[in-house]
ROSE-4610 file (N, C-alpha, C; in Angstrom, 1 decimal, always signed):
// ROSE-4610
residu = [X/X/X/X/X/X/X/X/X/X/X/X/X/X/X/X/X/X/X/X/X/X/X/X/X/X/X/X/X/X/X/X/X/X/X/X/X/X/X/X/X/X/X/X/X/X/X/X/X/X/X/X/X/X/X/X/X/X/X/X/X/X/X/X/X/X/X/X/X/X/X/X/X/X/X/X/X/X/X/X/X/X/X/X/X/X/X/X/X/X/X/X/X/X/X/X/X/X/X/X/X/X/X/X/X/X/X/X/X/X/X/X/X/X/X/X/X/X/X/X/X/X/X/X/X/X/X/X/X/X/X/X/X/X/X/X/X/X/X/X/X/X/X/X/X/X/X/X/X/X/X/X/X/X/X/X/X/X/X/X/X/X/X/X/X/X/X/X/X/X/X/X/X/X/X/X/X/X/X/X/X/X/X/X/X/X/X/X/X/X/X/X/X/X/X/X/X/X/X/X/X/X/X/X/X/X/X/X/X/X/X/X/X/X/X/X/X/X/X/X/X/X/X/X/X/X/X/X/X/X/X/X/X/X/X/X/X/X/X/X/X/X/X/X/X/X/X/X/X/X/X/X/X/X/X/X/X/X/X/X/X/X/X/X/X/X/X/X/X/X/X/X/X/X/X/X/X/X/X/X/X/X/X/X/X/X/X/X/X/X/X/X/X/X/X/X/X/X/X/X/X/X/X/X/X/X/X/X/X/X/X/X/X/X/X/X/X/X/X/X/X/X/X/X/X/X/X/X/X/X/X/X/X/X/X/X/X/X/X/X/X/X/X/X/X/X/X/X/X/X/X/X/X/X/X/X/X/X/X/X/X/X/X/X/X/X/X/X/X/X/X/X/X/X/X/X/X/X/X/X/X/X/X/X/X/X/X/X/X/X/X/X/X/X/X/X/X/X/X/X/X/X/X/X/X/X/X/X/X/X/X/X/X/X/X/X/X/X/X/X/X/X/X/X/X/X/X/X/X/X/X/X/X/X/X/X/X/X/X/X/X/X/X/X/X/X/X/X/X/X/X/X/X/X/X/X/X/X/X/X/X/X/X/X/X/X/X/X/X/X/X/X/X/X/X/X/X/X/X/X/X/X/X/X/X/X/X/X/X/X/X/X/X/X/X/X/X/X/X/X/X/X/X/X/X/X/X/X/X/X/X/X/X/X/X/X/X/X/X/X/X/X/X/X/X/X/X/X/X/X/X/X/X/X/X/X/X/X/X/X/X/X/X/X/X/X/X/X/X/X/X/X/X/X/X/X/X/X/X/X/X/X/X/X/X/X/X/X/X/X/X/X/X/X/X/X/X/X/X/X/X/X/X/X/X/X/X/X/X/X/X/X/X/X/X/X/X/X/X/X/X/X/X/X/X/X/X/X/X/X/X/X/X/X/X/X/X/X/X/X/X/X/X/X/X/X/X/X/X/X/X/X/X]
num = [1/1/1/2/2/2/3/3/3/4/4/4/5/5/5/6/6/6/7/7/7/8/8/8/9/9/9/10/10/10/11/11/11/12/12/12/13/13/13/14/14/14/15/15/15/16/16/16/17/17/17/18/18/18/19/19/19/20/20/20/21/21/21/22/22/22/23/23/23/24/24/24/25/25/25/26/26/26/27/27/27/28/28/28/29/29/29/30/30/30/31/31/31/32/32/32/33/33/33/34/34/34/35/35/35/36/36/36/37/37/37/38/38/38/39/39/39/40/40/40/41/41/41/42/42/42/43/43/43/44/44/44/45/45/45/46/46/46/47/47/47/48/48/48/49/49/49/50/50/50/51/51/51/52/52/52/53/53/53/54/54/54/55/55/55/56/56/56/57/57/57/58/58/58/59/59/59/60/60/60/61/61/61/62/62/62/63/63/63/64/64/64/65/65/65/66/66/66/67/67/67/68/68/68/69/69/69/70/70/70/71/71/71/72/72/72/73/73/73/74/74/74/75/75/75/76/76/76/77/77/77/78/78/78/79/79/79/80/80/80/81/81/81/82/82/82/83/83/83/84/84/84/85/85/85/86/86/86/87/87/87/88/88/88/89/89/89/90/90/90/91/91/91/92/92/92/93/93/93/94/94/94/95/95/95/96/96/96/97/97/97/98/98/98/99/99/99/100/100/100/101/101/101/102/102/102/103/103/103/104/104/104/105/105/105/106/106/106/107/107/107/108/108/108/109/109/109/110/110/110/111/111/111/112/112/112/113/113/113/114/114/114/115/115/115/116/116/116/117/117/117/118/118/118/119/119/119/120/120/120/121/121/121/122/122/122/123/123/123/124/124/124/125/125/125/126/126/126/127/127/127/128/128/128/129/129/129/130/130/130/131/131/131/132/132/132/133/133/133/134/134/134/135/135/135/136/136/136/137/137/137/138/138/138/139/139/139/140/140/140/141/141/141/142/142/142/143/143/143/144/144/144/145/145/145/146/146/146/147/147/147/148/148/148/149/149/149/150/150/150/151/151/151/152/152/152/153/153/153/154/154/154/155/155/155/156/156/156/157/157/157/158/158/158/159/159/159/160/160/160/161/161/161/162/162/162/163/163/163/164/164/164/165/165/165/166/166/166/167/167/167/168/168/168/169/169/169/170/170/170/171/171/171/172/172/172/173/173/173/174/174/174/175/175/175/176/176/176/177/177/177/178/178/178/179/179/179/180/180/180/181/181/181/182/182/182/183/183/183/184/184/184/185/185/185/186/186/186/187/187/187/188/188/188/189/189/189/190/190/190/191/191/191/192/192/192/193/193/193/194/194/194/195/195/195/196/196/196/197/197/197/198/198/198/199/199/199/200/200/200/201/201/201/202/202/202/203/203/203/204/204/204/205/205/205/206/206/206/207/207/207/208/208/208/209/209/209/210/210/210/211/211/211]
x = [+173.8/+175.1/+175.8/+175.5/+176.2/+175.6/+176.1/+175.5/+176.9/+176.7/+177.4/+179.2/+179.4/+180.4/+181.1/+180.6/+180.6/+181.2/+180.8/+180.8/+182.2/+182.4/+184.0/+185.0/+184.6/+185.7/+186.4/+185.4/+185.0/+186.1/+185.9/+186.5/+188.0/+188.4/+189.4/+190.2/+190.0/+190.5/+190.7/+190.0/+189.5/+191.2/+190.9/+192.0/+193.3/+193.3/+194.6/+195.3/+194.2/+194.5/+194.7/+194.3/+194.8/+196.7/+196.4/+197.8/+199.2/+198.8/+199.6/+199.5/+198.8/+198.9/+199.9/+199.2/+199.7/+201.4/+201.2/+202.9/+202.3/+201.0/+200.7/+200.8/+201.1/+201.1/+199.7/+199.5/+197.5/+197.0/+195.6/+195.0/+194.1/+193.1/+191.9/+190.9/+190.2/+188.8/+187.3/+186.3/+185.2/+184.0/+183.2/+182.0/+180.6/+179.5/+178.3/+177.4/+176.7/+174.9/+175.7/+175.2/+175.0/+177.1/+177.3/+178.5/+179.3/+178.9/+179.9/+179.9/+179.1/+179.0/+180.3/+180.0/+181.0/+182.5/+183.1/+183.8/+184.5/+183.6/+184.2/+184.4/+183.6/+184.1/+185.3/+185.2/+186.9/+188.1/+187.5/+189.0/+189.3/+187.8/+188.6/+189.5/+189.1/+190.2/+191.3/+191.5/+192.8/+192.9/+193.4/+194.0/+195.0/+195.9/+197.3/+196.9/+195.8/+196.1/+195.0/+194.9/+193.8/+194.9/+194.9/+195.3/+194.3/+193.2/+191.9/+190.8/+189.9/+188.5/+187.9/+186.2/+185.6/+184.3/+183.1/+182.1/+181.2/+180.5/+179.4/+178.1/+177.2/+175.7/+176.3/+176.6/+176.9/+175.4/+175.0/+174.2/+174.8/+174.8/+175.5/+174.9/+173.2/+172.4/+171.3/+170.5/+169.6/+168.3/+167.6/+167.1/+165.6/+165.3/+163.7/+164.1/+162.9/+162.9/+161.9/+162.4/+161.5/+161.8/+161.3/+161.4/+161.8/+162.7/+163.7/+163.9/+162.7/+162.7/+163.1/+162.9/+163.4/+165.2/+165.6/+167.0/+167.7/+166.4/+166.9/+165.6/+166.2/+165.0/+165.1/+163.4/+163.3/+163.3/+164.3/+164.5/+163.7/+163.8/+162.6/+162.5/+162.3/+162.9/+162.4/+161.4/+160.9/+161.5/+161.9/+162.9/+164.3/+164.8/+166.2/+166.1/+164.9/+164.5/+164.3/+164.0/+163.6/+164.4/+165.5/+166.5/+166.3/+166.0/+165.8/+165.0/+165.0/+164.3/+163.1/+162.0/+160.3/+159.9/+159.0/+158.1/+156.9/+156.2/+155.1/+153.7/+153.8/+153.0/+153.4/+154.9/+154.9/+156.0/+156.1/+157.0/+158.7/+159.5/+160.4/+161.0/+162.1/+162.3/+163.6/+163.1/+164.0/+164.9/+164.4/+165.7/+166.4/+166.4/+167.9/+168.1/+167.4/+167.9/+167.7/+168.5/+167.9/+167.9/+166.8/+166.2/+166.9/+167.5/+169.0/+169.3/+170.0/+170.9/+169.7/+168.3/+167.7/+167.6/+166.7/+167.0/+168.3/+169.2/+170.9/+171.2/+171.0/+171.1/+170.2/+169.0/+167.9/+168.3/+168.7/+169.0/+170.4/+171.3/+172.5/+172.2/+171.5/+171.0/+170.6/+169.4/+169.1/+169.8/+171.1/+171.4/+172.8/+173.2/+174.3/+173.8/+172.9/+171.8/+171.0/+170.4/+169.3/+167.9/+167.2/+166.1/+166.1/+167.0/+167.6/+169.1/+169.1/+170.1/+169.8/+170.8/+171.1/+170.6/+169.3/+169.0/+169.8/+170.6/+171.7/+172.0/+172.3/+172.7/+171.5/+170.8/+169.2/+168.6/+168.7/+168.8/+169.6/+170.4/+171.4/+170.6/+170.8/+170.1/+168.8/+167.9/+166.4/+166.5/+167.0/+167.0/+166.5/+166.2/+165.9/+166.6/+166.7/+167.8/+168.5/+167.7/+168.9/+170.3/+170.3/+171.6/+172.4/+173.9/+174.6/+175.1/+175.3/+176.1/+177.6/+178.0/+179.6/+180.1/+180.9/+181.5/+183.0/+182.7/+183.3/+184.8/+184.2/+185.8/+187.0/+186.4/+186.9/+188.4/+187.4/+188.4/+189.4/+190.9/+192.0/+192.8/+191.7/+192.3/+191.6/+192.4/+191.7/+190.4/+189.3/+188.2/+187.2/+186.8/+185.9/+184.6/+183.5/+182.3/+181.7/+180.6/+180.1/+178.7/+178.2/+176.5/+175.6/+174.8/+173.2/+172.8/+172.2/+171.5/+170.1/+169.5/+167.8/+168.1/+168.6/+168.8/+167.9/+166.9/+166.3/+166.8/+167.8/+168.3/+169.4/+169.8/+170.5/+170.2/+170.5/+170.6/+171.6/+171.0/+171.5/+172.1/+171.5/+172.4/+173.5/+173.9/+175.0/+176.0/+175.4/+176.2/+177.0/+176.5/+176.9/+177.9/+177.8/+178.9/+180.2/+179.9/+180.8/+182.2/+182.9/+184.3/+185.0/+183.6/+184.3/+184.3/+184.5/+184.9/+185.7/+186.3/+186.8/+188.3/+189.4/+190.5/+191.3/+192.0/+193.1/+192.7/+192.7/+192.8/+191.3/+190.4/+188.8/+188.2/+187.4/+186.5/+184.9/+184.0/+182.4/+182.0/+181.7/+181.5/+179.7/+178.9/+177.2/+176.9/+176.6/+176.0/+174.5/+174.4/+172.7/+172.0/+170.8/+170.0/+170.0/+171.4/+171.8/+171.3/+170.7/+169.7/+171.1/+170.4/+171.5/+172.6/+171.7/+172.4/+173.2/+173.3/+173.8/+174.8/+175.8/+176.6/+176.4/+174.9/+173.8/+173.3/+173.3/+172.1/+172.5/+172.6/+172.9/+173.0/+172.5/+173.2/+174.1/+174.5/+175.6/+176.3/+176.7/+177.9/+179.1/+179.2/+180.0/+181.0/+180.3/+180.3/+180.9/+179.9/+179.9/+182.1/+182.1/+183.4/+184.4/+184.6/+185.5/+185.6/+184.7/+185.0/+185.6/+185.5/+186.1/+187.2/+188.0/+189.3/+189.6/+189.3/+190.4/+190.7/+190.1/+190.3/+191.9/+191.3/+192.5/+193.8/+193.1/+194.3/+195.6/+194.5/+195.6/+196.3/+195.9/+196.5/+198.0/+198.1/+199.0/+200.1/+199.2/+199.9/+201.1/+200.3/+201.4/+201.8/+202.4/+202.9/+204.1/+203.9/+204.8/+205.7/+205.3/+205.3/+206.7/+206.2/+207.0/+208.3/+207.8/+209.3/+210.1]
y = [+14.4/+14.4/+13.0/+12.2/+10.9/+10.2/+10.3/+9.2/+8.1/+7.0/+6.0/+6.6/+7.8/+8.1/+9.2/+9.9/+10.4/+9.6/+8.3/+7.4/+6.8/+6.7/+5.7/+7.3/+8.2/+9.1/+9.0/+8.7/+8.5/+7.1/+5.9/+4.9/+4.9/+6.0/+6.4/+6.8/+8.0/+8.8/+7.3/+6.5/+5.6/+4.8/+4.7/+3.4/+3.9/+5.2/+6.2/+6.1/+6.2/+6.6/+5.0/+3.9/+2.5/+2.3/+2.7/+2.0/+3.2/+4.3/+5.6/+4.6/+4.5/+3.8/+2.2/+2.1/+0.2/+0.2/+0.8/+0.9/-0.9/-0.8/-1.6/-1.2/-1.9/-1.2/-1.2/-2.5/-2.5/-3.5/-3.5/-4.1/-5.0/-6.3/-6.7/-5.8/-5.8/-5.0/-5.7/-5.7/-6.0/-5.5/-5.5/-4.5/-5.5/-5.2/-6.0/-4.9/-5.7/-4.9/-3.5/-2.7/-1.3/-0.7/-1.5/-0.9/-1.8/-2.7/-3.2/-2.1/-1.4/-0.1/+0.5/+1.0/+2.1/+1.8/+0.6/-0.4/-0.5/-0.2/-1.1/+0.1/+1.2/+2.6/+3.1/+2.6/+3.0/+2.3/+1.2/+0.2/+0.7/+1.0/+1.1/+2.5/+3.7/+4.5/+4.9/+3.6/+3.1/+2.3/+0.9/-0.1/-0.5/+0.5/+0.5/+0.1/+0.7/+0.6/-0.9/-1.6/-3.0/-4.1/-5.1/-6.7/-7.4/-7.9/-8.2/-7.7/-8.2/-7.0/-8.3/-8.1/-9.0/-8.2/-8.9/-7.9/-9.1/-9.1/-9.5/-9.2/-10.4/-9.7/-8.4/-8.7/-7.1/-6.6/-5.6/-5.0/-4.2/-5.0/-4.9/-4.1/-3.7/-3.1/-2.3/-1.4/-1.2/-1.8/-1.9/-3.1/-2.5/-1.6/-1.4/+0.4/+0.8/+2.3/+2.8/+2.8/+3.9/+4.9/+6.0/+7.8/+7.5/+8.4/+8.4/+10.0/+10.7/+12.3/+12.9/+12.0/+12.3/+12.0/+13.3/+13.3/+12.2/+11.8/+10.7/+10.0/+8.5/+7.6/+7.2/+7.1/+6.8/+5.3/+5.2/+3.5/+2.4/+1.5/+0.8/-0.5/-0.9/-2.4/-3.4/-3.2/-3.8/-3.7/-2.9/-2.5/-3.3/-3.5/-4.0/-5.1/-6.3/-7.5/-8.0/-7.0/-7.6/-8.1/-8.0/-9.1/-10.7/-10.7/-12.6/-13.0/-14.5/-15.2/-15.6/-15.7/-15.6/-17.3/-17.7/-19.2/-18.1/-19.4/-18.9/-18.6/-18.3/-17.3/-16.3/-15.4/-14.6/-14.6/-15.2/-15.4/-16.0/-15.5/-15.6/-17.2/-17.4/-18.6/-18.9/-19.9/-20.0/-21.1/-21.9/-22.9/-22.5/-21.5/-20.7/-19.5/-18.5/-17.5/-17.9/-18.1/-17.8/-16.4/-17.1/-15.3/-14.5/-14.9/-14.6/-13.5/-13.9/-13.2/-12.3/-12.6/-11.8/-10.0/-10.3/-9.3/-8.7/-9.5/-8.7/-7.7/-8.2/-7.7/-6.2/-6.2/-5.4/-4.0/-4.5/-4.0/-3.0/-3.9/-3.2/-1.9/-2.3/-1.6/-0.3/+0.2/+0.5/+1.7/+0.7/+1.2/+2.5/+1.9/+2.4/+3.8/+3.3/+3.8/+5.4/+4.9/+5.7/+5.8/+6.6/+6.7/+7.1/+7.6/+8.3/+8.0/+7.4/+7.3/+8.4/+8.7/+9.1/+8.3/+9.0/+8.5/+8.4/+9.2/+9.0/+7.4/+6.2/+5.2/+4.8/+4.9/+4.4/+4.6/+6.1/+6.6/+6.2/+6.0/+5.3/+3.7/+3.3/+1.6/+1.6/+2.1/+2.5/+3.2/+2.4/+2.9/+1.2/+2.2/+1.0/-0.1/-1.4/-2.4/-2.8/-1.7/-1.8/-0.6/+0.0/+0.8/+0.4/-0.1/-0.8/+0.1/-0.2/+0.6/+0.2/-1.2/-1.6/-2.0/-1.2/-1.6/-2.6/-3.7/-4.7/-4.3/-4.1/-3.9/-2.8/-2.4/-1.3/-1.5/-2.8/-3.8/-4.1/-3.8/-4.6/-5.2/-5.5/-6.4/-7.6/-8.7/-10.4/-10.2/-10.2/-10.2/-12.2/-11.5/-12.7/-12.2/-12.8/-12.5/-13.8/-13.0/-14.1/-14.1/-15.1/-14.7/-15.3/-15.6/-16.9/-16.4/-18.0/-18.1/-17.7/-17.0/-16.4/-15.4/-14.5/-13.3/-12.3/-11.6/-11.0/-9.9/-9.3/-8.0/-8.2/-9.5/-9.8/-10.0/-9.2/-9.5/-11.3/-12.4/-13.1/-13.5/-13.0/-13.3/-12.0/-11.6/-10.7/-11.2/-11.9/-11.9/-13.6/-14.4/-15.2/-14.9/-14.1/-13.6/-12.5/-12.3/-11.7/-11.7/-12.9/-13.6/-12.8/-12.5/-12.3/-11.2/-10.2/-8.6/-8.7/-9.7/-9.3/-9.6/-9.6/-9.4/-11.2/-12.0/-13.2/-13.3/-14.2/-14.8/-14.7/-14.0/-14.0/-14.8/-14.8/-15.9/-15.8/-16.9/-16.1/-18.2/-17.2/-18.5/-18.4/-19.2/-18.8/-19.9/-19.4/-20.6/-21.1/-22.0/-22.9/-23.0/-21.9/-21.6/-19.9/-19.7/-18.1/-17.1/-16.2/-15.1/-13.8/-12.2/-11.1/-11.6/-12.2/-12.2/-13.5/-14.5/-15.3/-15.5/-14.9/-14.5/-14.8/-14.6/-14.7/-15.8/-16.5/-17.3/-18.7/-19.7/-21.0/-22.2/-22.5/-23.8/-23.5/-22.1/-21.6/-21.1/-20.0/-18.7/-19.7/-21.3/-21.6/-21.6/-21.6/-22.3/-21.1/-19.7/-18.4/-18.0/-18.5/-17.8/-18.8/-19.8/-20.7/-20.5/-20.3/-19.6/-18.4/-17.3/-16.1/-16.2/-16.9/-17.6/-18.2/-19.2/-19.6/-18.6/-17.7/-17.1/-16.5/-15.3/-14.6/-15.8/-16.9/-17.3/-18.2/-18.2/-18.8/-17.3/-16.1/-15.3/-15.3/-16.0/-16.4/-17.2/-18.2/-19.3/-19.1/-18.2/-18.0/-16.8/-15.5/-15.0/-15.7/-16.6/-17.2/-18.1/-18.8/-19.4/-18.4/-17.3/-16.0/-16.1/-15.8/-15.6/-16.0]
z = [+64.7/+64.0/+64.0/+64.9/+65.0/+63.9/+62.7/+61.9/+61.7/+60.4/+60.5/+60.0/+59.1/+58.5/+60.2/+60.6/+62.2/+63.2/+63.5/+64.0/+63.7/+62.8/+62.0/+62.1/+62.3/+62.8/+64.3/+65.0/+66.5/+66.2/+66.2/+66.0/+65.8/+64.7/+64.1/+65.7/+66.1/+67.9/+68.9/+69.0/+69.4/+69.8/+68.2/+67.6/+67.9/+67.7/+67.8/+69.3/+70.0/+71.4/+71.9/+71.8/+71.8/+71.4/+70.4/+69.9/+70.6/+71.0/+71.8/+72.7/+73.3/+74.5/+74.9/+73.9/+74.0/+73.4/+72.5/+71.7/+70.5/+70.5/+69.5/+67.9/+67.2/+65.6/+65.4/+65.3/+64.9/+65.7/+65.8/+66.5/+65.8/+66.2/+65.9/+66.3/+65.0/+65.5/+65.0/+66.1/+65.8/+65.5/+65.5/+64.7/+64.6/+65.4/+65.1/+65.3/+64.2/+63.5/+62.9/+63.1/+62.6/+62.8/+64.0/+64.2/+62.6/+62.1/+60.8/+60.3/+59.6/+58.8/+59.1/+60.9/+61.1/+61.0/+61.5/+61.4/+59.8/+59.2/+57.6/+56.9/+57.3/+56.8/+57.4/+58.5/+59.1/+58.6/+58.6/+57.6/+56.8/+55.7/+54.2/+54.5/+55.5/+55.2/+55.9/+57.1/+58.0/+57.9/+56.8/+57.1/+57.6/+57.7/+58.2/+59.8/+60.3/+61.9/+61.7/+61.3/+61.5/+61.5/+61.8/+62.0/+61.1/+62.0/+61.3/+61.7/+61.2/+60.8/+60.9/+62.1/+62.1/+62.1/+61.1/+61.0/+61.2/+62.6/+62.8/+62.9/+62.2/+61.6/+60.6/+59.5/+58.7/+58.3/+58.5/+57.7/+56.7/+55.2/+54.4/+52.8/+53.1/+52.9/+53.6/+52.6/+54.0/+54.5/+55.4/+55.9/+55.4/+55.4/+54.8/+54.6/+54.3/+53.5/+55.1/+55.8/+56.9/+57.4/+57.1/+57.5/+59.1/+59.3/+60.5/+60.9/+61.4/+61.1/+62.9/+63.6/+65.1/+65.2/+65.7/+66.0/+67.1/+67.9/+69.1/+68.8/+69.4/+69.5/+70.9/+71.2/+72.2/+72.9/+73.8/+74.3/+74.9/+74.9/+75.9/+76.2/+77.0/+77.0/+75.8/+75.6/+74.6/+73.1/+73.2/+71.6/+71.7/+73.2/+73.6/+73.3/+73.4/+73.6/+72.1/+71.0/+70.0/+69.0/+69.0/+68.8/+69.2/+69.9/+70.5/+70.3/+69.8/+69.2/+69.7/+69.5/+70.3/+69.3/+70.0/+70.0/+69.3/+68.8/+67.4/+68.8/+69.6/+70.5/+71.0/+70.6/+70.9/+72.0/+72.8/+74.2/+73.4/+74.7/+74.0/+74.5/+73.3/+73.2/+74.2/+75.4/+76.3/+76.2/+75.3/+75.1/+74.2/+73.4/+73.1/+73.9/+74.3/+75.5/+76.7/+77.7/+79.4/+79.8/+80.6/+80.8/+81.2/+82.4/+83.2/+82.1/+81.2/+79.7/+79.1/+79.1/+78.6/+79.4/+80.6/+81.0/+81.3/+81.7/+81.8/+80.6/+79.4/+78.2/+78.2/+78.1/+78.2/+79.3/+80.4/+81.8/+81.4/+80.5/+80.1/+79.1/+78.3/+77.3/+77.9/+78.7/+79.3/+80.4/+80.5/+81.8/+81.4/+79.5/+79.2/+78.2/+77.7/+76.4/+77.1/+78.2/+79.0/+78.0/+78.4/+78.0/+76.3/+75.6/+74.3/+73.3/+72.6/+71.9/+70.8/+70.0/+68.2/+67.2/+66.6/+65.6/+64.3/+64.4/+62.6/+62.2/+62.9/+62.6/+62.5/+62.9/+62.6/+60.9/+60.7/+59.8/+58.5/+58.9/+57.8/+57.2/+58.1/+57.8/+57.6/+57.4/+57.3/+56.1/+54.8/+53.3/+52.9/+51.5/+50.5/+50.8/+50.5/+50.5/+48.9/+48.3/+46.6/+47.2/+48.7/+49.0/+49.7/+48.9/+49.7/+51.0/+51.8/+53.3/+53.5/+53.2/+53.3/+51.8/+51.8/+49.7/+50.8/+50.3/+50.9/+49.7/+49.0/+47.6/+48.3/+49.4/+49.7/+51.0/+51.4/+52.7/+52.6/+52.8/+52.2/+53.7/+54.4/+55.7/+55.5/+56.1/+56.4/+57.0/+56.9/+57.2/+57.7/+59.1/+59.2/+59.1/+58.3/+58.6/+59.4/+60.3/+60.9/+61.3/+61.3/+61.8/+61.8/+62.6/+62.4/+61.1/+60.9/+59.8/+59.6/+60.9/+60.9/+61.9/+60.9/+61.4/+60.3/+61.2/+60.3/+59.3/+59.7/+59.2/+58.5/+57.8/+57.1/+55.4/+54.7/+53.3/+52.7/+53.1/+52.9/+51.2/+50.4/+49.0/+49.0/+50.0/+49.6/+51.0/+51.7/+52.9/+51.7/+51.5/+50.9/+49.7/+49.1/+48.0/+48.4/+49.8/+50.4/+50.4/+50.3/+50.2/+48.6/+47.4/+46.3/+46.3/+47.4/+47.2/+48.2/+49.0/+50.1/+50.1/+50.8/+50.0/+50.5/+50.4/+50.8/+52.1/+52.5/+54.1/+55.1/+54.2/+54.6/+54.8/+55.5/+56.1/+56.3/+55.8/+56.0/+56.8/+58.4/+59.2/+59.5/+59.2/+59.4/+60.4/+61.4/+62.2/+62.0/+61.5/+61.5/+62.9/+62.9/+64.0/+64.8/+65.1/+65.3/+64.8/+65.7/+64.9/+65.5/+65.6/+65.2/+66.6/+68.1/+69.0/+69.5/+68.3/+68.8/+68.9/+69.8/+70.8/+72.1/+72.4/+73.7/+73.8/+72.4/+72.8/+72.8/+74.2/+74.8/+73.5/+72.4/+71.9/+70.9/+70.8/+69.7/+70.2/+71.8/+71.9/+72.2/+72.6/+72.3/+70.9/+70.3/+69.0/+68.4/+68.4/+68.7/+68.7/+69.6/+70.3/+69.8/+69.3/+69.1/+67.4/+67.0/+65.4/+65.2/+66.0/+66.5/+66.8/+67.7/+67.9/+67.3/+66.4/+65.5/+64.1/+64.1/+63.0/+63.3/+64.6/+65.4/+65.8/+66.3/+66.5/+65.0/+64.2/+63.2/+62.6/+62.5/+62.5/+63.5/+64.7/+65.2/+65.0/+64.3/+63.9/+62.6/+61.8/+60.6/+60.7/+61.8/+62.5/+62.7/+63.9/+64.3/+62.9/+62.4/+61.5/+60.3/+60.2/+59.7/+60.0/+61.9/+62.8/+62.5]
């Protein structure tokens, strides 16, 4: 049942129970790989409760056409790991990941996931890539997009035209080298996190600026 429209309901309770809580109006929200989908489907039909909307690595189509007929997929470390970038033998590439971060990652995965996740989000993104998944036209929050530039599971002529469906104050930041996890990976999550922040934080700046 958890598929990606399921999922942005879930998000929805989520969000609700934040802002009960906090006595916040809206929040920033973020969304990477598969979670953009769920993320962007929740925007378009709560923008009231959003600030800004950051969709990293969007899978903005679907990434291949493969039959997805098991209700759970089964986990493994090796499926956790394959996100990170590997040297042309195979081994992975340690001067952009330390291992340290590799296994931590894998271990987390693992440790939060268990042996079984829900295949529905799986299912969703495992279509043709002529089916869009995020109708960006649909966004009417400041949007950042963000993402390495050798990221396999990126439709890059759509991530590039992104800005012209998206609505004033958007932003499409690509880092040169950054694959899905470069957040993790040592000569970019600086770089990673300081593009992230100034987005949010100039959101501050002309806030205040308002006052």
């Amino acid at each position: 049942m958890v598929d990606s429209d399921y999922a942005a309901e879930d998000i929805h309770a989520a969000m609700g129970k934040i802002i009960r809580e906090t006595g916040l109006e809206t929040i920033d929200l973020l969304g990477w790989s598969w979670g953009t989908v769920t993320v962007s489907r929740f925007a378009a039909m709560h923008p009231e409760m959003i600030d800004r909307l950051i969709l990293y690595a969007p899978i903005l189509c679907g990434i291949g056409d493969y039959e997805v007929t098991e209700p759970f997929h089964h986990n493994t470390w090796e499926h956790a790991a394959d996100d990170f970038q590997r040297c042309p033998d195979g081994s992975f590439d340690e001067s952009v990941t330390d291992p340290v971060i590799l296994e931590w990652f894998c271990s987390s995965c693992w440790h939060f996931d268990g042996e079984s996740s829900p295949n529905g989000g799986r299912r969703d993104i495992c279509v043709n890539p002529s089916n869009l998944l995020i109708d960006l036209t649909q966004i009417k929050t400041p949007t950042l997009v963000i993402c390495g530039d050798q990221d396999p599971y990126l439709n890059y002529d759509l991530v590039n035209r992104c800005l012209e469906d998206l609505p004033d104050g958007s932003v499409l930041d690509m880092i040169p080298g950054g694959s899905h996890v470069v957040f993790l990976e040592k000569p970019w999550y600086h770089d990673f996190q300081e593009r992230l922040l100034r987005f949010l934080q100039d959101e501050i700046t002309v806030n205040d600026m308002a006052a």
